[in-house]
VOBA-1610 file (N, C-alpha, C; in pm, whole numbers, padded with zeros to 5 digits, always signed):
BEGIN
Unk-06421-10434-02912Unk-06299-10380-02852Unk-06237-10278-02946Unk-06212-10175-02860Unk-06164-10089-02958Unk-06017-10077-02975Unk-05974-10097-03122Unk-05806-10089-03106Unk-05739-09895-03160Unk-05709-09861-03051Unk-05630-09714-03078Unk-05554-09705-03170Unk-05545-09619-03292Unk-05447-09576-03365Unk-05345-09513-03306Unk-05195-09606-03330Unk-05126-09548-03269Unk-05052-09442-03328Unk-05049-09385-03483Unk-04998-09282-03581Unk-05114-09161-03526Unk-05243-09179-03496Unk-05289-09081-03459Unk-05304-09029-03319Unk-05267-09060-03231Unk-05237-09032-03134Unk-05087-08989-03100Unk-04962-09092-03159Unk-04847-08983-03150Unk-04867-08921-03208Unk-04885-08860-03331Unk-04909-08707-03416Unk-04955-08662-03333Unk-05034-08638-03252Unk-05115-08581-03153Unk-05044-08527-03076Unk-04940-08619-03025Unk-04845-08620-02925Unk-04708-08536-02975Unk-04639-08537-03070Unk-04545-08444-03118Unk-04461-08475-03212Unk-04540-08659-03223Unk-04418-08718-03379Unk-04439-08632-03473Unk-04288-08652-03543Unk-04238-08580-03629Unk-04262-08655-03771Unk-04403-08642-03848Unk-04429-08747-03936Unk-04471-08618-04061Unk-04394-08650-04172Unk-04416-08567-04297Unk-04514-08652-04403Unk-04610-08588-04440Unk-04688-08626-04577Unk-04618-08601-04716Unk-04573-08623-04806Unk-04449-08519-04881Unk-04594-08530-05003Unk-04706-08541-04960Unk-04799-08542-05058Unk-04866-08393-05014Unk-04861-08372-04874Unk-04918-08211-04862Unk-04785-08103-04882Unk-04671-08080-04910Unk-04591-08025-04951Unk-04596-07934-05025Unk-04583-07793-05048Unk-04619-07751-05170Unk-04472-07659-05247Unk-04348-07665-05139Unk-04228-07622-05213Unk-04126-07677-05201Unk-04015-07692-05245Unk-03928-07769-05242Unk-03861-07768-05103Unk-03818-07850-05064Unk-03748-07856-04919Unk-03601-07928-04912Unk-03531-07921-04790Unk-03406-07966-04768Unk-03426-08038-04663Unk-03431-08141-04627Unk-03422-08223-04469Unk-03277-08266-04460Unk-03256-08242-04309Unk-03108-08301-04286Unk-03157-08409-04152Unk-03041-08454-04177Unk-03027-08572-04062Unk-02870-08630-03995Unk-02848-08650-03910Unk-02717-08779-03903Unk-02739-08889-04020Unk-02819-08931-03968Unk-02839-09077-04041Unk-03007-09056-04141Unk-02973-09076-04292Unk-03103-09115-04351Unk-03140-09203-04388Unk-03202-09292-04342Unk-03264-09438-04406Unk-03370-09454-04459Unk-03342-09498-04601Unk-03400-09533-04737Unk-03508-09633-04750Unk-03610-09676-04697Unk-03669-09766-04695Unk-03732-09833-04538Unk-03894-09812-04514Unk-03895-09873-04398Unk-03980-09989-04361Unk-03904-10086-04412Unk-03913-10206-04382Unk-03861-10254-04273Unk-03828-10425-04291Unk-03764-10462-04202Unk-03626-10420-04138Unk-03527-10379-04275Unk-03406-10307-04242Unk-03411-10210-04220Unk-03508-10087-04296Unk-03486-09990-04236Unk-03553-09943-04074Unk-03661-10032-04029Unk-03713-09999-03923Unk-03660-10023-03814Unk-03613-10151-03820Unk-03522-10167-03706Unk-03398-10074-03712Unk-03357-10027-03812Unk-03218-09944-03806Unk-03235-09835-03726Unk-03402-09786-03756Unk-03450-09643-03723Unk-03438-09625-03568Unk-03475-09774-03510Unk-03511-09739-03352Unk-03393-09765-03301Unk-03287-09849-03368Unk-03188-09840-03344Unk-03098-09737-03289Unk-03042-09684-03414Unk-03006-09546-03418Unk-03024-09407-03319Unk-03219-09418-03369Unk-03242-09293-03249Unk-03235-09342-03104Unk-03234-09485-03091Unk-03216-09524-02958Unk-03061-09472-02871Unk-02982-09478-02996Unk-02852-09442-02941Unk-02819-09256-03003Unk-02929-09189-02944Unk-02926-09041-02998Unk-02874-08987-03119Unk-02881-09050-03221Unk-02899-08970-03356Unk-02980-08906-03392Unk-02997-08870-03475Unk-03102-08781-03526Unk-03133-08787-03642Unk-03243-08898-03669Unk-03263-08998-03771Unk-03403-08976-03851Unk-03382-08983-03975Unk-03425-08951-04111Unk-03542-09059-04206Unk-03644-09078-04210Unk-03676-09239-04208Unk-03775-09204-04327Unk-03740-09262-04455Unk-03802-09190-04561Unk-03847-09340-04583Unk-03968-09361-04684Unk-04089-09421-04741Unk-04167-09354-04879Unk-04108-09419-04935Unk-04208-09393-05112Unk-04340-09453-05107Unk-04422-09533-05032Unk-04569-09602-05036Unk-04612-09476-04875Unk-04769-09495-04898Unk-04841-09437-04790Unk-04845-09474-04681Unk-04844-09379-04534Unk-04887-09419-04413Unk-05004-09504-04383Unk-05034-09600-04362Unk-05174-09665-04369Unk-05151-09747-04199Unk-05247-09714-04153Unk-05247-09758-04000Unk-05395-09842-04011Unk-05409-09892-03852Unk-05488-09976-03866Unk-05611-09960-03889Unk-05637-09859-03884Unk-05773-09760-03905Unk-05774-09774-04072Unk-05694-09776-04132Unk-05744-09811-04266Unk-05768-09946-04318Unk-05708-10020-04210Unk-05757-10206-04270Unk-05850-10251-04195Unk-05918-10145-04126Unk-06058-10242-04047Unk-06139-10269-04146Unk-06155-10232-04266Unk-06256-10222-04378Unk-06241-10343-04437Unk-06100-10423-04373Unk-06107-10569-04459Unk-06124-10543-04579Unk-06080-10470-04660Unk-06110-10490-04835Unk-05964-10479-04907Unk-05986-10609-04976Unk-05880-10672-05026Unk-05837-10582-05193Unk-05892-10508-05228Unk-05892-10450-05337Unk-05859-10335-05296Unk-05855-10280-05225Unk-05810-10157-05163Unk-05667-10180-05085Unk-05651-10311-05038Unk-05490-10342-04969Unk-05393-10341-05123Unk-05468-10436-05195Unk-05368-10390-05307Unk-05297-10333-05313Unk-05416-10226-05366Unk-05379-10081-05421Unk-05269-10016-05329Unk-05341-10006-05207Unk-05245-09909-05083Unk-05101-09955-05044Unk-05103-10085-05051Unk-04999-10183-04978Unk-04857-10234-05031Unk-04940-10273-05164Unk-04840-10348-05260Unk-04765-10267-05339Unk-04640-10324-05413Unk-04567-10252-05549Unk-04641-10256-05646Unk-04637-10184-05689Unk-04753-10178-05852Unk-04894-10267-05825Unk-04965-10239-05678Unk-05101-10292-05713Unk-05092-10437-05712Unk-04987-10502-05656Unk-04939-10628-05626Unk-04946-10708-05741Unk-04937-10625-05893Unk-04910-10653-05981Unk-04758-10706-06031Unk-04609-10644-05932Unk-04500-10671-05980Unk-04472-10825-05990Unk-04440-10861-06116Unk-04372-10996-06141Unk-04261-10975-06176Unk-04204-11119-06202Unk-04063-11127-06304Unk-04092-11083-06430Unk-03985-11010-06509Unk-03950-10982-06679Unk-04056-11105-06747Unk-04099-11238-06744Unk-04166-11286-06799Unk-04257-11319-06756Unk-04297-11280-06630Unk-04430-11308-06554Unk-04472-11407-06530Unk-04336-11495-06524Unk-04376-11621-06466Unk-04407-11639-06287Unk-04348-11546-06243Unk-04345-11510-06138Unk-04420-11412-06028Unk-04470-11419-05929Unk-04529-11302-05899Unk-04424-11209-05777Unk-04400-11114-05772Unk-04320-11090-05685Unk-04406-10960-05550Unk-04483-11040-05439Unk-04528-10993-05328Unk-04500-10890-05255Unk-04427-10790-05276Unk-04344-10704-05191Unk-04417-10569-05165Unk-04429-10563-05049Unk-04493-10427-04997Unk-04410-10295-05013Unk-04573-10210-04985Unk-04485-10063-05056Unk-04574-09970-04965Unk-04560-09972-04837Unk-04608-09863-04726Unk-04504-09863-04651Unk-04541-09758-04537Unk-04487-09767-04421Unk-04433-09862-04315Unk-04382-09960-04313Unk-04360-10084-04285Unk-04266-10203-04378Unk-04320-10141-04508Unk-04261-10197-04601Unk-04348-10359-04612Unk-04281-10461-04656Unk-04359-10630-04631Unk-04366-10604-04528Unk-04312-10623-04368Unk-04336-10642-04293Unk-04523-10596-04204Unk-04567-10512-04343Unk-04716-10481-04322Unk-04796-10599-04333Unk-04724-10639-04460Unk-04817-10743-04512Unk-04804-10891-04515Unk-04661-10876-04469Unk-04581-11048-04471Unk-04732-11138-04391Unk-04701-11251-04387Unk-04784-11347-04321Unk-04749-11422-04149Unk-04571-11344-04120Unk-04579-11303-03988Unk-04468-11443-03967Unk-04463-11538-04057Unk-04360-11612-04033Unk-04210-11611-04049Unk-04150-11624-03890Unk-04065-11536-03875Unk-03959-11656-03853Unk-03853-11678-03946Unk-03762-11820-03941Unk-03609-11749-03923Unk-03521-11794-03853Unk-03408-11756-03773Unk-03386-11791-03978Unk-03256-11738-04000Unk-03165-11779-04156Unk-03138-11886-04124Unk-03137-12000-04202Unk-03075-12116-04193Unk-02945-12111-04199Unk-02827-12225-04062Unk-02717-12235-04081Unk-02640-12275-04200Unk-02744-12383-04288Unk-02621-12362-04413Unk-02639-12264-04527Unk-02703-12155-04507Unk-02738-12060-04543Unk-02585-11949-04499Unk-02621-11965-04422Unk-02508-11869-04314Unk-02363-11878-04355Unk-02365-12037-04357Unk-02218-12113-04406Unk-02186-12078-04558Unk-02274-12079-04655Unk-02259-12064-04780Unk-02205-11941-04833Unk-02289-11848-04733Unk-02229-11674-04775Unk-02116-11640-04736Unk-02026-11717-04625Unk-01936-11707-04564Unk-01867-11782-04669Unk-01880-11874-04720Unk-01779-11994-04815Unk-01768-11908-04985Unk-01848-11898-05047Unk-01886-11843-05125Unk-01882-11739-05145Unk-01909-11611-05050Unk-01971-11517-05088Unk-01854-11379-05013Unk-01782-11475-04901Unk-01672-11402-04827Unk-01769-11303-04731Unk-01841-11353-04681Unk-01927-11241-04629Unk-01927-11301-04464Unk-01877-11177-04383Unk-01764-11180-04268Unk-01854-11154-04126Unk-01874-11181-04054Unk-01938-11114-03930Unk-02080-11202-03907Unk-02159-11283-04004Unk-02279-11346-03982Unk-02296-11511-03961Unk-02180-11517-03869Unk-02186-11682-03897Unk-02276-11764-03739Unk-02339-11878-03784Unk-02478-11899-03686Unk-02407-11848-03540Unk-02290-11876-03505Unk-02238-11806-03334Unk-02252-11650-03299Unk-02242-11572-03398Unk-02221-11426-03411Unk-02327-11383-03435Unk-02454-11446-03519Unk-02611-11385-03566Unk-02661-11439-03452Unk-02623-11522-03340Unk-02735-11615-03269Unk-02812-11505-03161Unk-02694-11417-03100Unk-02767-11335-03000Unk-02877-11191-03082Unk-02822-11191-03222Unk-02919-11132-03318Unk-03056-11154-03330Unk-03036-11277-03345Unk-03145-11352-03398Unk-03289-11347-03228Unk-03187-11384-03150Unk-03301-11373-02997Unk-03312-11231-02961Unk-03215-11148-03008Unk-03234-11005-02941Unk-03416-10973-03054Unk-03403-10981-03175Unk-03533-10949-03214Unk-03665-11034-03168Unk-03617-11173-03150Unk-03738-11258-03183Unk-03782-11232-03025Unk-03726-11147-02933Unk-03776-11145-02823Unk-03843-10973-02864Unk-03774-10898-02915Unk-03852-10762-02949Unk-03969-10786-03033Unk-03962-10895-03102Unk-04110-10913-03219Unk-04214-10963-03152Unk-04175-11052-03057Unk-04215-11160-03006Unk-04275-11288-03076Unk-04139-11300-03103Unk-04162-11414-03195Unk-04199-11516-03130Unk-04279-11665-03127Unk-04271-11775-03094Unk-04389-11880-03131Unk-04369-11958-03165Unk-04425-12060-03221Unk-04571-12095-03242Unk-04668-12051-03296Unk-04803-12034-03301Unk-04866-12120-03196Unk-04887-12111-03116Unk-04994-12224-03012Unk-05090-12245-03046Unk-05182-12144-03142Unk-05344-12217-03149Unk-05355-12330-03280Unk-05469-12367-03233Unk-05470-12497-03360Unk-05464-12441-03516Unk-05380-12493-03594Unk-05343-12468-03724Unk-05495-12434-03829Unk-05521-12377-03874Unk-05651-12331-03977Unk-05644-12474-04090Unk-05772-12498-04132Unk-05797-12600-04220Unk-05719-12620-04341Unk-05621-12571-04386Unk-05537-12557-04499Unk-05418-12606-04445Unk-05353-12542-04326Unk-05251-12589-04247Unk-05231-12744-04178Unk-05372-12789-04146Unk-05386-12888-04046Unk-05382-12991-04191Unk-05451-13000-04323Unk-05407-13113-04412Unk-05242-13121-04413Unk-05158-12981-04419Unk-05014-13019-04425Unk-04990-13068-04366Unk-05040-13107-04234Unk-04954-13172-04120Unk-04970-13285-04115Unk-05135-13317-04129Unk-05205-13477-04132Unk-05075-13532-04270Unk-05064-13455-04376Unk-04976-13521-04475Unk-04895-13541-04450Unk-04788-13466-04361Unk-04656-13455-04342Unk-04658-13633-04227Unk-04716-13622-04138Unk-04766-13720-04019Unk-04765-13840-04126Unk-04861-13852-04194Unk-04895-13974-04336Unk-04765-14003-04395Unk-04651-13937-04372Unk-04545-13962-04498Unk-04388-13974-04402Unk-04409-13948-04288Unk-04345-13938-04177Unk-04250-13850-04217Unk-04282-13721-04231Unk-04193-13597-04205Unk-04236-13558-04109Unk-04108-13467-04038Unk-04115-13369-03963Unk-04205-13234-03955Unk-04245-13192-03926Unk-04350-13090-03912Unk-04363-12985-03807Unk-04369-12875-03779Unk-04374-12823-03651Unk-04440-12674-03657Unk-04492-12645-03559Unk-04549-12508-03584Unk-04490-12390-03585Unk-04504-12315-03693Unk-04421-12171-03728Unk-04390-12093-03610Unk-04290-12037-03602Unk-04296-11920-03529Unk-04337-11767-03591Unk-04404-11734-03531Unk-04520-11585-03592Unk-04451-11481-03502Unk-04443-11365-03548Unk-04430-11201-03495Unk-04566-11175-03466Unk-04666-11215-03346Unk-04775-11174-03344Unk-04804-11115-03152Unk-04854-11055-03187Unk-04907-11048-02976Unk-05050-11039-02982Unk-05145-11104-02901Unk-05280-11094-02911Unk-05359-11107-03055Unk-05289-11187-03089Unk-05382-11198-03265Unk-05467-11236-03291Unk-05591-11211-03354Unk-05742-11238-03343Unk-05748-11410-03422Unk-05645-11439-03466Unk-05683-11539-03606Unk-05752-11511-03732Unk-05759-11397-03714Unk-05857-11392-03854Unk-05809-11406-04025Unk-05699-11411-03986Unk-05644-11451-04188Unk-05608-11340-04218Unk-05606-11190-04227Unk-05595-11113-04254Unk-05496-11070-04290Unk-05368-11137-04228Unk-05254-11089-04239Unk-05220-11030-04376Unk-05211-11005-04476Unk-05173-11037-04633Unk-05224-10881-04714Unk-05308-10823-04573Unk-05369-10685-04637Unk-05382-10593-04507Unk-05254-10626-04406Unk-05258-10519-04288Unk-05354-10538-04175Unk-05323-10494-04086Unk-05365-10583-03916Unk-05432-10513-03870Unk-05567-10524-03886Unk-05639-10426-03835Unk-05676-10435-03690Unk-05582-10496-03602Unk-05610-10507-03465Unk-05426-10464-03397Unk-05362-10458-03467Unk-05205-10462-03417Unk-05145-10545-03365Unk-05175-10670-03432Unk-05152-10775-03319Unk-05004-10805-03392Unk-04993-10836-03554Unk-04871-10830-03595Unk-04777-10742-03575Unk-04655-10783-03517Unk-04529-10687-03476Unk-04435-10621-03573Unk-04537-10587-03674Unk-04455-10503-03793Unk-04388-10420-03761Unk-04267-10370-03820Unk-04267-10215-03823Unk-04340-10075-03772Unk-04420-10135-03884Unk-04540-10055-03865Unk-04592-09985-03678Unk-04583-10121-03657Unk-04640-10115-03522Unk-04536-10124-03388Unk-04401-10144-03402Unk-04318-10172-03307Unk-04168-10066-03335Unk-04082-10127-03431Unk-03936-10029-03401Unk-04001-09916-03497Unk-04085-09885-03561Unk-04110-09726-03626Unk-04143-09609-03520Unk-04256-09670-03431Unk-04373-09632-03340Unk-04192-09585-03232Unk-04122-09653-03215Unk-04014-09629-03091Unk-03940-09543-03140Unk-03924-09523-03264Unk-03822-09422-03360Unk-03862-09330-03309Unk-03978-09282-03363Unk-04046-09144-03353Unk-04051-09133-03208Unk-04082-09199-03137Unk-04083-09167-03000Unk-03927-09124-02934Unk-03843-09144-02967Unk-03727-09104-02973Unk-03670-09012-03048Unk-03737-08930-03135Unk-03708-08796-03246Unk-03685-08897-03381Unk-03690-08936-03418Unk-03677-08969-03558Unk-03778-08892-03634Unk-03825-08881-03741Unk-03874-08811-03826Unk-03894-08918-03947Unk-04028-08949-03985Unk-04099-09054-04097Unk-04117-08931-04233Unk-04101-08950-04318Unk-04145-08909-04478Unk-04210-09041-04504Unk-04343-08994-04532Unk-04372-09109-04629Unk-04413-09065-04751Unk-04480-09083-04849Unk-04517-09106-05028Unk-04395-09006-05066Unk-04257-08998-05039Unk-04146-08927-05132Unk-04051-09063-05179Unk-04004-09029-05273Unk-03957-09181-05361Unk-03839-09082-05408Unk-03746-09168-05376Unk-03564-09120-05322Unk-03534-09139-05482Unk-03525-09056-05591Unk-03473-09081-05696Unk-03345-09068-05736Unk-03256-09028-05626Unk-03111-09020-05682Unk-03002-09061-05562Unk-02856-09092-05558Unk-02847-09069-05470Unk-02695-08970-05494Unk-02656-08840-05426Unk-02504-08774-05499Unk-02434-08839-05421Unk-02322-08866-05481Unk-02209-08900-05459Unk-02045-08823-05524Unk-01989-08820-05469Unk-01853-08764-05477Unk-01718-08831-05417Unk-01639-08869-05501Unk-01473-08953-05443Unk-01519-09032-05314Unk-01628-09117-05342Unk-01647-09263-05319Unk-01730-09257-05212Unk-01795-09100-05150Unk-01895-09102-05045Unk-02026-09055-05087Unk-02098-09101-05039Unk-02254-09055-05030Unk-02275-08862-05018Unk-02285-08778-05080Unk-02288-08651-05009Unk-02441-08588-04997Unk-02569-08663-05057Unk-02700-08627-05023Unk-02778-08729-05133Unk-02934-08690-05117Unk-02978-08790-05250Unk-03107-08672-05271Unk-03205-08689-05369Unk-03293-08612-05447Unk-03435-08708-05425Unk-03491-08643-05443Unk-03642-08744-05408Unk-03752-08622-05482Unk-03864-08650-05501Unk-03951-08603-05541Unk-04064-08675-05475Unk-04149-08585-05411Unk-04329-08605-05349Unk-04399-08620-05415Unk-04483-08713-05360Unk-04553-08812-05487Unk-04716-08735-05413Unk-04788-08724-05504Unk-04970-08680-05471Unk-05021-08800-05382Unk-05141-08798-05359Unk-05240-08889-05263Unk-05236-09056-05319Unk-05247-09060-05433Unk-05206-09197-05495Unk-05081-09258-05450Unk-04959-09224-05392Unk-04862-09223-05363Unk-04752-09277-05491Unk-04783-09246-05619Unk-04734-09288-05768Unk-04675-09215-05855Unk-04773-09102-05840Unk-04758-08948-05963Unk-04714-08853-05866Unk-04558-08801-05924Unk-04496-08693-05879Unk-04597-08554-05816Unk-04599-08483-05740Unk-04647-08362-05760Unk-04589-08196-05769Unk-04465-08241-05821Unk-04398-08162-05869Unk-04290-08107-05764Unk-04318-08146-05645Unk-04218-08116-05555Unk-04062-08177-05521Unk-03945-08112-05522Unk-03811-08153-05520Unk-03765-08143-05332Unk-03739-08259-05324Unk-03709-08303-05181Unk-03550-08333-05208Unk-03442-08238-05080Unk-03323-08249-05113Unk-03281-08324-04943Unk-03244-08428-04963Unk-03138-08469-04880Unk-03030-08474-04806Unk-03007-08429-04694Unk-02843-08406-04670Unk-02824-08552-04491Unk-02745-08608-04506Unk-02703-08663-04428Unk-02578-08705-04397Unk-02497-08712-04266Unk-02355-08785-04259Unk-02370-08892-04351Unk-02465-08954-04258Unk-02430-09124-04354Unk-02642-09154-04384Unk-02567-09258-04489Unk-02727-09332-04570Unk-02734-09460-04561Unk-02837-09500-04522Unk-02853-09684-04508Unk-02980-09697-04623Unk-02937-09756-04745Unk-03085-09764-04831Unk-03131-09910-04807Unk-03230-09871-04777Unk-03329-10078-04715Unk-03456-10049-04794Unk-03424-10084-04907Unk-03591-10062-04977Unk-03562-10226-05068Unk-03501-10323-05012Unk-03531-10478-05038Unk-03438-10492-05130Unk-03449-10605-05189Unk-03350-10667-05316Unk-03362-10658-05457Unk-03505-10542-05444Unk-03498-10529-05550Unk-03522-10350-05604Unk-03557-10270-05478Unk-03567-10148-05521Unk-03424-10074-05446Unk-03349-10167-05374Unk-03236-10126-05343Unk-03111-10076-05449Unk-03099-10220-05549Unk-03039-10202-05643Unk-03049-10114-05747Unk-03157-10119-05766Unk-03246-10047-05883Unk-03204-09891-05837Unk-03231-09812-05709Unk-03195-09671-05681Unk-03020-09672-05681Unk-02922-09785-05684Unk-02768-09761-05692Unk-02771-09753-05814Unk-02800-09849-05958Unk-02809-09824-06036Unk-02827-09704-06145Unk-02974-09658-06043Unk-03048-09499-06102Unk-02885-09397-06070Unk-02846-09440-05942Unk-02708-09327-05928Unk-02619-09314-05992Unk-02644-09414-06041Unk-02431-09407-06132Unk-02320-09452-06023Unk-02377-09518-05932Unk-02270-09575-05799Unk-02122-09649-05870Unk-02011-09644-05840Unk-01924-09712-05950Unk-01951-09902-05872Unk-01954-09967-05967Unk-01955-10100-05992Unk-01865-10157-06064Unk-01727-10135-06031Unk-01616-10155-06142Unk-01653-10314-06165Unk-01674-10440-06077Unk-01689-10565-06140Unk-01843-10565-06209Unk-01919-10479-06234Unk-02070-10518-06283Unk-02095-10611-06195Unk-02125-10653-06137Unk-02212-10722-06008Unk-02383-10704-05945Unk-02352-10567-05957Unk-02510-10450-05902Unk-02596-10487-05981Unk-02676-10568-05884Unk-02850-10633-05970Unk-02845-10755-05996Unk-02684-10788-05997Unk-02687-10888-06090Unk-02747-11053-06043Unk-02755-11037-05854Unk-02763-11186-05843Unk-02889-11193-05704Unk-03011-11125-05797Unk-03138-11140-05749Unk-03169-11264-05658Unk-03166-11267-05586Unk-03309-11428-05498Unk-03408-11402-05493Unk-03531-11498-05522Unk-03643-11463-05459Unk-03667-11589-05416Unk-03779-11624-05317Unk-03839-11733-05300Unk-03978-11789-05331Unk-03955-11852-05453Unk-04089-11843-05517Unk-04198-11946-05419Unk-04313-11912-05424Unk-04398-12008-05358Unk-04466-12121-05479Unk-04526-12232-05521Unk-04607-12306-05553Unk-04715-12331-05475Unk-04887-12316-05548Unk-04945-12345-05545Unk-04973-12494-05560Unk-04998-12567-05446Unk-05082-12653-05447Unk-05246-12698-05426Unk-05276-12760-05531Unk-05438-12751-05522Unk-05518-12947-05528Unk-05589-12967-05431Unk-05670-13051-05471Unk-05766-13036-05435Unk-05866-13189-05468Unk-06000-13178-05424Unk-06043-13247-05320Unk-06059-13206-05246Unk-06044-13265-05037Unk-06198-13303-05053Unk-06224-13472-04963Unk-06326-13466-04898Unk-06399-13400-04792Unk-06319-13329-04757Unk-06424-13219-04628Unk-06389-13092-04719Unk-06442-13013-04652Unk-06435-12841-04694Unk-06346-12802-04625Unk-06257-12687-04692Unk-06147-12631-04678Unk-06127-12468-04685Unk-06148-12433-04555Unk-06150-12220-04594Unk-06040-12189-04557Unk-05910-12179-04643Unk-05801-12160-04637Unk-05752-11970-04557Unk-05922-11909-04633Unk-05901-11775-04597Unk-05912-11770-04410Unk-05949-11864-04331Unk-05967-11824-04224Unk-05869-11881-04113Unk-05814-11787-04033Unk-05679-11857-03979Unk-05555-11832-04012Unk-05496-11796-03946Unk-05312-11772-03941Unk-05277-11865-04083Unk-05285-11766-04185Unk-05254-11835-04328Unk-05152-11923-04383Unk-05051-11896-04242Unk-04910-11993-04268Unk-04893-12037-04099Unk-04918-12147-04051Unk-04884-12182-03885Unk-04785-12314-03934Unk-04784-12410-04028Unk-04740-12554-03983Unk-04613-12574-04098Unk-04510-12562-04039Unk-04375-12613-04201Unk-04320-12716-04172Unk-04311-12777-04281Unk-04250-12925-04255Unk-04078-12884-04248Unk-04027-13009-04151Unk-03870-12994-04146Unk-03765-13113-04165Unk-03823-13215-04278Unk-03751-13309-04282Unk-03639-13265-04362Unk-03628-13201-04464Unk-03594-13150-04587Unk-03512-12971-04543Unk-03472-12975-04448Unk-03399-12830-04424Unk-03273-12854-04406Unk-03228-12788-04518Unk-03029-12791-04459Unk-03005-12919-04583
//
């Protein structure tokens, strides 16, 4: 079965998609709206936006990579293309590994597709704590279904892959709760793949859903330019600076990309978000900026099972236990 590239066929069609790696002089792009990052925040912002006629700006420091480049299944090459530093980025002591994609899509290329509403005492905490106004579980709820019906989110139906199905037999053995993930997938082959890009489109990335609607609506994609500044003046945004990165999407190629927009939404995650306010000189009169990182670290668990176990084959995450939530 053959799956259509859908980046090569709208290009075909009249999207407005920049290489800032074929570039060869400095340029000015304007926009209403420019958004910094296209991931999960910035992608949905994108189709957002141009949905309601703006005229929207959708910049990306990692490469365009469509599905035509992950039919090759090679995991040494997703790396490279996919990840931050070669999916090398950790924590300051490397105790940590930190997973975060760096294409067109952002994680949402590479996430593993499990797609969990925020937990309510999650919700409650930022509100108690954190004074943070407008997201409480009554007010995110029609949020939360307006996407998981655009992703199509819902609960994996096929049988859990051999790695998944011991969690459950355990969870069952110990009498926890257990239940099957809900996935962003449509027509998904099962093949495990998720972790190095979908070479069938079945995951509802970015990539493949609110980017693909942007452009179809005039938005305009930059990808390999990496937003190095952002100006500011008496407390507003007034443009930002970027420089085009060569075919590697890493090393400058000498080209100066100038920015102008009403307004800027930067969504390049929790950790390259901060890092570009920082690079600005944004004022931070309490020092706060950077200062209160999350990540969610995973643990490896390993034993030695009487049957055989190919963890690589199969929806790599279908079964989470739920005795222990909240």
């Amino acid at each position: 079965m053959a799956i259509p590239d859908l980046y090569a066929e709208g290009i075909a069609s009249g999207w407005k998609v920049i290489d800032a790696a074929k570039l060869s002089a400095a340029q000015t792009l304007e926009a209403d709206v420019a958004i910094i990052g296209s991931g999960a925040g910035g992608g949905v912002s994108a189709e957002i936006l141009s949905l309601a006629g703006l005229k929207v700006l959708l910049i990306e420091e990692g490469p365009l990579k469509t599905s035509d480049s992950f039919k090759d299944m090679d995991e040494r090459r997703a790396y490279r293309d996919l990840y931050q530093e070669g999916g090398a980025r950790a924590t300051s002591d490397g105790a940590i590994a930190v997973m975060q994609g760096r294409s067109v899509g952002g994680s949402t290329t590479v996430n593993w597709t499990s797609s969990f509403r925020t937990p309510a005492p999650t919700l409650k905490f930022w509100a108690a704590e954190r004074e943070v106004v407008g997201h409480s579980v009554e007010e995110m709820a029609p949020w939360f279904q307006k996407m998981e019906e655009r992703l199509n989110v819902e609960p994996w139906a096929a049988a859990p892959n051999p790695n998944n199905s011991v969690l459950k037999r355990g969870c069952d053995k110990l009498g926890w709760e257990a239940h099957a993930i809900p996935r962003n997938v449509k027509g998904c082959w099962n093949s495990g793949y998720c972790g190095f890009g979908c070479p069938v489109n079945a995951k509802q990335s970015m990539l493949v859903s609110t980017i693909p609607e942007a452009l179809r609506n005039g938005a305009t994609l930059v990808h390999r330019l990496r937003v190095k500044q952002l100006q500011h003046s008496d407390g507003k945004i007034t443009g930002a600076i970027g420089e085009a990165l060569r075919d590697d999407a890493r090393t400058p190629n000498g080209v100066s990309v100038t920015i102008k927009a009403r307004h800027f939404i930067v969504a390049g995650g929790a950790i390259n978000t901060p890092a570009l306010l920082l690079r600005s000189g944004l004022p931070d009169p309490n020092k706060q900026l950077g200062q209160h990182t999350l990540i969610h670290p995973v643990v490896l668990t390993i034993a030695q099972m009487p049957e055989r176990i190919d963890p690589f084959l199969g929806a790599p995450q279908s079964i989470a236990p739920t005795t222990f939530n909240g």
